[in-house]
C-alpha positions in Angstrom: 72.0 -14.8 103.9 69.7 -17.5 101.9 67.9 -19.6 104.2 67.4 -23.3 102.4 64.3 -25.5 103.5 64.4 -29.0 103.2 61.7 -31.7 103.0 61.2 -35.0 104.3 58.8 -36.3 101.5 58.1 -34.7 98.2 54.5 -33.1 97.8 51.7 -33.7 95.3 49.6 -30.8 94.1 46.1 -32.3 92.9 43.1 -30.0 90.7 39.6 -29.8 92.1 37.9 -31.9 90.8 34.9 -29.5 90.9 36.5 -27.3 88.1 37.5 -30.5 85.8 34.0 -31.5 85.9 32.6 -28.3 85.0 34.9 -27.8 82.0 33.4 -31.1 81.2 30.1 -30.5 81.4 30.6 -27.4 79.8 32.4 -28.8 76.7 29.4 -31.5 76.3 27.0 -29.3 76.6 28.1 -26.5 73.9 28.4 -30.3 72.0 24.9 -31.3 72.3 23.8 -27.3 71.9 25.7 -27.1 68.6 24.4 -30.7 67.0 21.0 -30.2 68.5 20.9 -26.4 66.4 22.4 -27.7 63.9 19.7 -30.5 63.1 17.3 -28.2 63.5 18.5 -24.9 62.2 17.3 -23.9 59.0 18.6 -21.6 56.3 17.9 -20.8 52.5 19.6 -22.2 50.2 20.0 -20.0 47.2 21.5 -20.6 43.8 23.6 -17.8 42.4 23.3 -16.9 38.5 24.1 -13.7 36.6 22.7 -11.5 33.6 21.0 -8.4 32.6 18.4 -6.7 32.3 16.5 -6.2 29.3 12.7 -4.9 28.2 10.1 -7.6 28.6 9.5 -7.0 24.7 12.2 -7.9 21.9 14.8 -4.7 21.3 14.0 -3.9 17.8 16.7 -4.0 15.0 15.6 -1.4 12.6 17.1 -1.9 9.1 16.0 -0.5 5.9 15.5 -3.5 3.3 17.8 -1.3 0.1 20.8 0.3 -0.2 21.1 3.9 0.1 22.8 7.3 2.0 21.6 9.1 4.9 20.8 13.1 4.3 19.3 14.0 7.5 19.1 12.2 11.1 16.4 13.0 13.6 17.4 11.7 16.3 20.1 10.7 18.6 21.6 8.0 20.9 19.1 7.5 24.3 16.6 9.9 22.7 12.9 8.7 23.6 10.6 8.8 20.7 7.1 7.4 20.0 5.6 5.0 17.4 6.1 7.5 13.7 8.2 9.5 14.8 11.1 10.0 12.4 14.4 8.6 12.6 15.8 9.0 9.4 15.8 10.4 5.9 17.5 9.1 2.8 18.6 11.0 0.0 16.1 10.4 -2.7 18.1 11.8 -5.7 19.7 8.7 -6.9 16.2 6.5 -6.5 14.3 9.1 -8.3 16.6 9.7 -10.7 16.8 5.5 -11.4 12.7 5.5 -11.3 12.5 8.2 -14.0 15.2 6.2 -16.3 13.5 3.2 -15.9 9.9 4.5 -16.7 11.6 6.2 -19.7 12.8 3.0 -21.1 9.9 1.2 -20.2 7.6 3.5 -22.4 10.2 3.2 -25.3 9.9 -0.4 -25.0 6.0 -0.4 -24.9 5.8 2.0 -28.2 8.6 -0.2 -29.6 7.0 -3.3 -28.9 3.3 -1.2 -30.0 5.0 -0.2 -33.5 5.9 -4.0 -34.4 2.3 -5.2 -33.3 0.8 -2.7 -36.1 3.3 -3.7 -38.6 1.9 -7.5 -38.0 -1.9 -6.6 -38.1 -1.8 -4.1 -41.0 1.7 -3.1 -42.3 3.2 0.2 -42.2 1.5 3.5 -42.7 2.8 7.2 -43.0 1.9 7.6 -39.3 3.5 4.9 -38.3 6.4 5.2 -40.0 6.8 9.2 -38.9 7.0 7.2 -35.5 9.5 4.7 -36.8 11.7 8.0 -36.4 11.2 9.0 -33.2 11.9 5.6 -32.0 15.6 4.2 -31.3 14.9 1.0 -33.0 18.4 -1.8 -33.8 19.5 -1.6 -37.3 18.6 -4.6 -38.0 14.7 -4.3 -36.7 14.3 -1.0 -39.1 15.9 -2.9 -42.3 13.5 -5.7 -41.8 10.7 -3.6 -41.2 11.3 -1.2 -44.0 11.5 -4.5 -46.1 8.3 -5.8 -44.8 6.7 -2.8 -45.6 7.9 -2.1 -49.3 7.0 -6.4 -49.6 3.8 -5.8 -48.7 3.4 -2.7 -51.1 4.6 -4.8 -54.2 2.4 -7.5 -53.2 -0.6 -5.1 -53.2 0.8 -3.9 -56.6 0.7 -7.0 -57.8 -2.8 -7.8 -57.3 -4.0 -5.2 -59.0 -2.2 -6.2 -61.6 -3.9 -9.6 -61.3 -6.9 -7.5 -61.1 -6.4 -5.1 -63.8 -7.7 -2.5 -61.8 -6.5 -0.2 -58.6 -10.2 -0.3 -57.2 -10.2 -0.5 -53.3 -6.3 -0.3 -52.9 -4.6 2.8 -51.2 -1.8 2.4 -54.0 1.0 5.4 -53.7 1.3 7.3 -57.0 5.1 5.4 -57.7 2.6 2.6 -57.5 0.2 3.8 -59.4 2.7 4.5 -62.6 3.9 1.1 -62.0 0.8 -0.3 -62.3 -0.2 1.5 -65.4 3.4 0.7 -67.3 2.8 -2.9 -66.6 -1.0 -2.9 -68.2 0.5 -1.3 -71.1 3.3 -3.8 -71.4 0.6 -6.6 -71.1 -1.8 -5.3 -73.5 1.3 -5.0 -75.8 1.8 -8.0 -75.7 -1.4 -9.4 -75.9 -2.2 -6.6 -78.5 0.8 -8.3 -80.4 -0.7 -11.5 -80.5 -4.3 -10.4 -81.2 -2.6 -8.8 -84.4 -0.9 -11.7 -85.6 -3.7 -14.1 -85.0 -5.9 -11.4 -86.5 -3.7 -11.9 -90.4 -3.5 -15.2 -90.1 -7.4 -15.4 -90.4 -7.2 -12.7 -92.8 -4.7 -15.2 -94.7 -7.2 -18.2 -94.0 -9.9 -16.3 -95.4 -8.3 -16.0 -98.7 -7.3 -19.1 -99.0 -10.5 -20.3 -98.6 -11.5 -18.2 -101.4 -9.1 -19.1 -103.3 -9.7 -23.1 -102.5 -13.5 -22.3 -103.8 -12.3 -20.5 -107.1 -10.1 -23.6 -107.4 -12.8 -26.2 -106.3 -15.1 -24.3 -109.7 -12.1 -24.1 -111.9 -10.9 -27.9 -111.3 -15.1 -28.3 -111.7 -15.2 -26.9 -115.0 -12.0 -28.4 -116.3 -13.4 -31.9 -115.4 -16.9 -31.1 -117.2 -14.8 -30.8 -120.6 -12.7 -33.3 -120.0 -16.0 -35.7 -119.5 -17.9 -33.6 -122.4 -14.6 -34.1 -125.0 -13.6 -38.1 -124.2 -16.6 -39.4 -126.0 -16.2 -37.2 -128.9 -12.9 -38.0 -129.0 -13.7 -42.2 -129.1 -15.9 -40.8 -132.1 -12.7 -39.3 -134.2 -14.7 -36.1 -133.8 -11.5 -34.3 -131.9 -8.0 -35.3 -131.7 -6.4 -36.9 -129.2 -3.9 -34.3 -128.1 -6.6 -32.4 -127.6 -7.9 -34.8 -125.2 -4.6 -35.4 -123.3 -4.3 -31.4 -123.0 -7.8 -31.5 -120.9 -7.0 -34.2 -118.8 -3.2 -32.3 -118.0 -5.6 -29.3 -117.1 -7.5 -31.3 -114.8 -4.4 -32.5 -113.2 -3.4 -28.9 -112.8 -6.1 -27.6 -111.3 -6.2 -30.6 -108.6 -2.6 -29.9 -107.7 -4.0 -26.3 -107.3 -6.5 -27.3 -105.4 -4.8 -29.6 -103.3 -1.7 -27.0 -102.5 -4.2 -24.5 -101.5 -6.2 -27.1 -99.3 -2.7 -27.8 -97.5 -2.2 -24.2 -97.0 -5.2 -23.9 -95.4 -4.2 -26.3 -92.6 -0.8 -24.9 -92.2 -2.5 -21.3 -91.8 -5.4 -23.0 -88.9 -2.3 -24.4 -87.7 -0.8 -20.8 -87.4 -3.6 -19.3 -86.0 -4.0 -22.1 -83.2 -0.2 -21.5 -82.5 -1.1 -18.1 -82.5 -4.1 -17.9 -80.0 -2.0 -20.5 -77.9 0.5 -18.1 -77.5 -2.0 -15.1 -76.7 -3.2 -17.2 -74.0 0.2 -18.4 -73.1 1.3 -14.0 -72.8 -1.8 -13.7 -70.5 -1.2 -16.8 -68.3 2.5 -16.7 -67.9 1.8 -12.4 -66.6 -0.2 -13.8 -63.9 1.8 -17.0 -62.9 4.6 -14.6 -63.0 2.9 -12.3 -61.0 1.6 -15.5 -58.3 5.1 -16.3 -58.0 6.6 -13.2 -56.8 3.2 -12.6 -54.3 4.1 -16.1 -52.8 8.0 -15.2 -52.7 7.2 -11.8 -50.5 4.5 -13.8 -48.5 7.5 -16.2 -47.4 9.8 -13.2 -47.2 7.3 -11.4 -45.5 6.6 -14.8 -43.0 10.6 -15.0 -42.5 10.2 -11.0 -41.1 7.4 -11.5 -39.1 9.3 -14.3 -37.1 11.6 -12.3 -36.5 9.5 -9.3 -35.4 7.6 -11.9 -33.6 11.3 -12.1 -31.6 11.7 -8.8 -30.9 7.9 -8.3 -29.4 8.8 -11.5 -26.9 12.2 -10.1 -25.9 10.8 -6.9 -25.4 7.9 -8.2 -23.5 10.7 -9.7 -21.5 12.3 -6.4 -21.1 9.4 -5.0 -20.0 8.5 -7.5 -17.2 12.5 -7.0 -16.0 11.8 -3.2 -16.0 8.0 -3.4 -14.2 10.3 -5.4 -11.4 12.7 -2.7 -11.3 10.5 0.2 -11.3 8.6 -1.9 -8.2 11.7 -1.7 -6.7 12.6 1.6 -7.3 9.0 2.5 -5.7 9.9 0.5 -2.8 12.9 2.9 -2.5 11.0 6.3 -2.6 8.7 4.4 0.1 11.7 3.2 2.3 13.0 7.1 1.9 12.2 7.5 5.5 12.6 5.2 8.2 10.2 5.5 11.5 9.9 4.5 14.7 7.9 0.8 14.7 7.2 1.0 19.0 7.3 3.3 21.3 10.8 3.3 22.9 14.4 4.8 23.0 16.9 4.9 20.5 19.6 2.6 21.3 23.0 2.0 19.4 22.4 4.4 16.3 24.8 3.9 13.6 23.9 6.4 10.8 24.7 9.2 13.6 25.2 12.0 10.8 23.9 12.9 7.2 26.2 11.2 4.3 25.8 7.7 5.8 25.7 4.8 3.2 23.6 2.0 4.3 23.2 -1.7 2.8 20.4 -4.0 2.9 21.7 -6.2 5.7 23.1 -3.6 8.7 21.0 -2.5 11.5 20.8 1.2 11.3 19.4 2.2 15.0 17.7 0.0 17.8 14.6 0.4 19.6 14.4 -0.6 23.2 11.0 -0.9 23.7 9.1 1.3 26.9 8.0 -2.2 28.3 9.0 -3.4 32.1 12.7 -4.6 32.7 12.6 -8.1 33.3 16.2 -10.2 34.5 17.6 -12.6 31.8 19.9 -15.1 33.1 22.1 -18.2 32.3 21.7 -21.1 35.3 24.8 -23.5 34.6 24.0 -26.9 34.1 24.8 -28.6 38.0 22.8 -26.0 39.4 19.7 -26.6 37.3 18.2 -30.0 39.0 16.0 -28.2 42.1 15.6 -25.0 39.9 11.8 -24.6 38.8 9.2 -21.7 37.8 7.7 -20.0 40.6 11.1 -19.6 42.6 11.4 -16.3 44.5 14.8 -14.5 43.1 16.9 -11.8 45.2 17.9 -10.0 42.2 21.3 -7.2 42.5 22.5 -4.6 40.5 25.8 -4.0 39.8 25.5 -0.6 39.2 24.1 0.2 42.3 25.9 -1.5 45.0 23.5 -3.5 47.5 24.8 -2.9 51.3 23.5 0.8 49.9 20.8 0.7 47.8 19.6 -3.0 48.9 18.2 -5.5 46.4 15.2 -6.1 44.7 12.9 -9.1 44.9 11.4 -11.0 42.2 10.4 -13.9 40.8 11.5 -17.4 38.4 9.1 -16.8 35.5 10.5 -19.1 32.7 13.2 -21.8 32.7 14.6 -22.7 29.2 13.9 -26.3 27.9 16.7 -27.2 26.9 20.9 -26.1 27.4 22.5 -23.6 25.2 26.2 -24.3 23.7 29.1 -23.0 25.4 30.3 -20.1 23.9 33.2 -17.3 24.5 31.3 -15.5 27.3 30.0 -18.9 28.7 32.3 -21.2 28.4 29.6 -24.3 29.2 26.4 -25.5 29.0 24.1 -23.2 30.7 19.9 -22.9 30.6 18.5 -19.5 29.6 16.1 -18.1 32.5 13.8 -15.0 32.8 13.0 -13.3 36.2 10.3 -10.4 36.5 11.1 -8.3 39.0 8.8 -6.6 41.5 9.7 -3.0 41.2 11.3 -1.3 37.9 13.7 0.9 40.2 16.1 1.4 43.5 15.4 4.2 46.3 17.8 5.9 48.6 16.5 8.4 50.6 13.4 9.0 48.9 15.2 9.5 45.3 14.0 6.6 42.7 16.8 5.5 40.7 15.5 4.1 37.5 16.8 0.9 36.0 17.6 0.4 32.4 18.0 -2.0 30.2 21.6 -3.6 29.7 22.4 -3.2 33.3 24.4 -6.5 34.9 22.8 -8.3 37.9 23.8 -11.1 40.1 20.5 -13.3 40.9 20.3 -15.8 44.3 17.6 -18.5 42.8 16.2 -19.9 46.3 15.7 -22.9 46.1 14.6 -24.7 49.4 15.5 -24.6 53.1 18.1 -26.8 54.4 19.4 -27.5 58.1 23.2 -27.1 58.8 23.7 -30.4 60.1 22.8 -31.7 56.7 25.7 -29.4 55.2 28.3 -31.0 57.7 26.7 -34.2 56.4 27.4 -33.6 52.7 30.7 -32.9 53.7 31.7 -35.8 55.3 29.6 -37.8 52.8 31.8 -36.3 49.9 35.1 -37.1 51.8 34.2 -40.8 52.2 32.9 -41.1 48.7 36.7 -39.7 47.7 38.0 -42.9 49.6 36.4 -45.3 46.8 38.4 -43.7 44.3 42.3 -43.8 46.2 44.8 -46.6 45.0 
């Protein structure tokens, strides 16, 4: 059985007011604790970048500056080697056997070019003809220099003709027969002339005989003509007899005079006659100036060309001396060698039979310098960031709640942004950090770093409270509020 109270007047249950003002108190104090530590708390304030490691010095791209393939290779990837050592050797078969053309072609060219000089300064002799065979000359060259020569040979042959005489000429004995048949020919002639200037004197001489036999007949005839004309005026002879003498006079003058006209045609003669003698004489040597200046402007015409072929040659020559410098320069490039101290880093030419060109990097040298942190700080982080900064610096490969970080320090900041690009897709500023210690330890083991290796860098940049976080906060918020519609 339920036994069932009942009240007069309802009753009020009320808190102590002790307890509400301790929960009070308490909530105003952790309140003031909290602002109070928070103005005056203070904490680093670190800006985060990221990069990698790499040697202090520049890795060094090791190219050879020709073309080329690989016979034997030294060395291999992450193999340390020192300044000299060697890396590589290139087959020199093809260089050498290019060098040995080319200096074969270049002394063709010189004895070529050697052979035309002599034939300008002094013609052709046996010798150098005998080398005229030995030497691969163009068609054309060895017409035009047989030419000049056998020019030259008839103009020697023709002054001594001038001359009359083979003294001080080195005349060849088809020469020689030459030059005899023509002085026989000439003194033919000239023997020819001599002769028939020779009988008409003969002729003159007789006539001028004859003129004085005339002169004394004609003399006589006119002495009895004078001695009968005044006997005759006398009656002492008749004067047929007179008219016969004086018809005998006439006679003889007409004699006379015929003869005295012969006489001039016959000096005529004989000056026609020497005329021509002179005339046979002149006319062999104006003959024989005429062909002399023909060859001398054949012989001009040849040289000009010859003159050609020296300068092309000449230009042949200088084109070879380049090539043969170049060839050289291969034989020296025949092995490549360590520049630096270092390891050997991305080698591409890793077995014999490689072929290489001018413009690939064969192998890289990283050089045995200290690791230094390169990073990229983007562009809203840069404004506090300066040289001097200490840098927490972590490696990925070694994670840091086990093998801790390593400290270090802002050593350059670049002066100006780089453009984004596929990695970085914005503007960031190149840094370089140098770190304190070139390796990690875990329980007494040192773990080397290397270069490559990706870190994550805190810049620290300067010590702020937490109230002045809060603060930036709120700031942002009520900034925001300019910019709501």
């Amino acid at each position: 059985m339920t036994t069932t109270y009942q009240f007069d007047q309802p009753v009020l249950l009320r808190r102590s007011p002790r307890v509400s003002h301790a929960v009070v108190l308490s909530v105003m104090g952790v309140t003031t604790f909290g602002i109070g530590w928070a103005s005056v708390a203070k904490f680093e304030e670190a800006i985060p970048a990221a990069g990698k490691l790499e040697p202090q010095g520049q890795v060094r791209d090791i190219k050879l500056p020709l073309n080329g393939v690989v016979k034997t290779v030294h060395v291999q990837d992450g193999q340390r080697v020192k300044k000299g050592d060697l890396l590589l050797t290139l087959d020199p078969t093809a260089a050498q056997a290019q060098l040995t053309s080319l200096q074969k072609n270049r002394l063709s060219l010189m004895q070529e070019t050697q052979f035309y000089r002599s034939q300008l300064l002094g013609g052709a002799s046996s010798a150098d003809m005998g080398q005229l065979a030995g030497l691969s000359l163009p068609l054309e060259v060895v017409s035009l220099t047989k030419s000049r020569s056998m020019l030259l040979s008839e103009n020697q042959l023709y002054r001594a003709q001038l001359q009359g005489s083979a003294a001080g000429m080195a005349l060849l004995p088809e020469q020689m027969v030459r030059l005899q048949s023509s002085q026989a020919e000439l003194e033919s002639r000239v023997s020819a002339a001599q002769l028939e200037v020779g009988q008409l004197q003969q002729q003159l001489n007789l006539n001028q005989v004859r003129i004085a036999s005339a002169r004394d007949v004609l003399s006589y005839a006119q002495r009895i003509y004078s001695d009968l004309e005044p006997v005759a005026q006398q009656g002492g002879v008749s004067r047929l007899q007179i008219l016969q003498q004086q018809q005998t006079v006439r006679t003889r003058r007409a004699e006379l005079d015929g003869l005295l006209q012969e006489q001039q045609r016959i000096r005529l003669q004989i000056a026609q006659a020497q005329q021509q003698l002179q005339n046979t004489v002149a006319q062999g040597k104006q003959e024989l100036l005429t062909k002399i200046a023909e060859n001398s402007k054949k012989v001009a015409e040849i040289d000009s060309q010859i003159n050609k072929a020296i300068v092309d040659n000449e230009r042949k020559i200088a084109e070879i001396n380049s090539q043969i410098s170049q060839a050289n320069l291969t034989l020296k490039y025949q092995e490549l060698r360590a520049p630096v101290d270092g390891t050997v880093f991305d080698l591409k030419a890793a077995a014999p039979g490689y072929v290489t060109n001018a413009t690939e990097t064969l192998v890289k040298i990283v050089p045995e310098d200290a690791l230094v942190a390169k990073i990229s700080i983007t562009n809203k982080d840069i404004g506090f960031i300066k040289e001097g900064m200490p840098v927490d610096i972590r490696v990925d490969a070694f994670p840091a709640n086990e093998f801790g970080d390593i400290q270090g320090e802002l050593v350059s900041v670049g002066a100006d942004a780089l453009p984004p690009t596929q990695a970085l897709p914005m503007y960031t500023f190149p840094a370089k950090v140098r770190l304190d210690k070139q390796g990690l330890s875990q329980n007494g083991r040192t773990l080397l770093l290397q270069s490559g290796m990706s870190v994550t860098t805190n810049i620290k940049v300067r010590q702020r409270t937490v109230m002045s976080i809060f603060l930036d906060g709120f700031t942002k918020q009520l900034e925001s509020l300019k910019f709501v519609r």
